[in-house]
C-alpha positions as CSV (number, residue, x, y, z in Angstrom):
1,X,142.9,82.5,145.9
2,X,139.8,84.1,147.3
3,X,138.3,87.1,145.4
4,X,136.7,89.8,147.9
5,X,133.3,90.8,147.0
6,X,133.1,94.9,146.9
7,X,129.4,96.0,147.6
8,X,127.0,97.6,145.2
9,X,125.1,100.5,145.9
10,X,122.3,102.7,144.4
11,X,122.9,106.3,144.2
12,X,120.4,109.5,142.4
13,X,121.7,113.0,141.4
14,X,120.2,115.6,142.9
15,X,120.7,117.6,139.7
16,X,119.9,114.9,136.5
17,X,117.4,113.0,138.6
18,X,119.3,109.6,137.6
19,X,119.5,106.4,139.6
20,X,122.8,104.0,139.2
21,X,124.2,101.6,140.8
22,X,128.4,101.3,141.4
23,X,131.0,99.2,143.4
24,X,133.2,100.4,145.8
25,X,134.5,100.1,149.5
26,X,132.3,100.6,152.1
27,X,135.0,102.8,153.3
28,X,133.9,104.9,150.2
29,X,131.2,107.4,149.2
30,X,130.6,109.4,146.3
31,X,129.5,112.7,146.4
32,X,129.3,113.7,142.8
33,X,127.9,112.6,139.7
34,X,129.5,112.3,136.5
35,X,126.7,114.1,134.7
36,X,126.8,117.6,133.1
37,X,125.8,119.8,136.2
38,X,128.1,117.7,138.8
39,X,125.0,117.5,140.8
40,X,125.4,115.9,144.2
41,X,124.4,112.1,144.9
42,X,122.5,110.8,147.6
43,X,122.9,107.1,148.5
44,X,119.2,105.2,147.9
45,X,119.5,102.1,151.0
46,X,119.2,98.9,149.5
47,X,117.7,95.9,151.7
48,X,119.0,93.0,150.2
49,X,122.7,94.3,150.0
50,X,122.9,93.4,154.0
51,X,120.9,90.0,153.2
52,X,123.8,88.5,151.2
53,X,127.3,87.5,152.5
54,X,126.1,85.5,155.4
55,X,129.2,84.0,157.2
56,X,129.8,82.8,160.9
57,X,131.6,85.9,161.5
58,X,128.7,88.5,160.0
59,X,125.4,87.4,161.4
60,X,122.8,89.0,160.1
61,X,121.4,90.7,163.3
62,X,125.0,92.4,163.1
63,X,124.4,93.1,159.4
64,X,121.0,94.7,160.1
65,X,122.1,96.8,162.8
66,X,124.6,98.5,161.2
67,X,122.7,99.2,157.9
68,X,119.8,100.8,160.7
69,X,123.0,103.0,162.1
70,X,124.3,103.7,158.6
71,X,120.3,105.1,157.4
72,X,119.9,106.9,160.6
73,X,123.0,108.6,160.0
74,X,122.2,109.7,156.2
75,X,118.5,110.4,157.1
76,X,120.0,112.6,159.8
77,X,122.5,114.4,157.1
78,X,119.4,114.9,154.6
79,X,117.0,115.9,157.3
80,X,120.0,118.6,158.0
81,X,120.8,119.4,154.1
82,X,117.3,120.0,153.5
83,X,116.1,122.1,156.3
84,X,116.9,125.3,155.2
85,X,115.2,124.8,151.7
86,X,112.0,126.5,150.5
87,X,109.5,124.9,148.3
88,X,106.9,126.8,146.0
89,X,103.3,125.3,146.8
């Protein structure tokens, strides 16, 4: 019997500052950190994650192109999250 692999990814708290790393789906995405303040977490892309796993089926042209699709898109939501922000100079 084959064990499936679940992915790994990086995540940081907008609130504590803190990086980690957890395992889930990539159906899956946390939004919230366990820390006191509940701050919201943004994913951090991680290169090598679509390196691994090469089979016949999941070429790694395929692999590369979706993890490009997948940055655009949370670039995109940041990009949208963060425009109506000030910052003190």
């Amino acid at each position: 019997m084959s064990k499936k692999k679940v992915p790994k990814y990086c995540y940081r708290c907008s609130e504590c500052d803190k990086e980690f790393f957890i395992r889930h789906s990539i159906k899956d995405k946390l939004t919230h950190c366990n820390c006191e303040k509940k701050g919201k977490v943004m994913r951090i892309p991680m290169i090598g994650r679509i390196l691994k796993n090469k089979t016949k089926e999941n070429k790694a042209g395929e692999k590369v192109k979706q993890f490009i699709e997948e940055t655009k898109k949370e670039l995109k939501e940041e990009k949208k999250s963060l425009s109506g922000q000030e910052y003190d100079a």
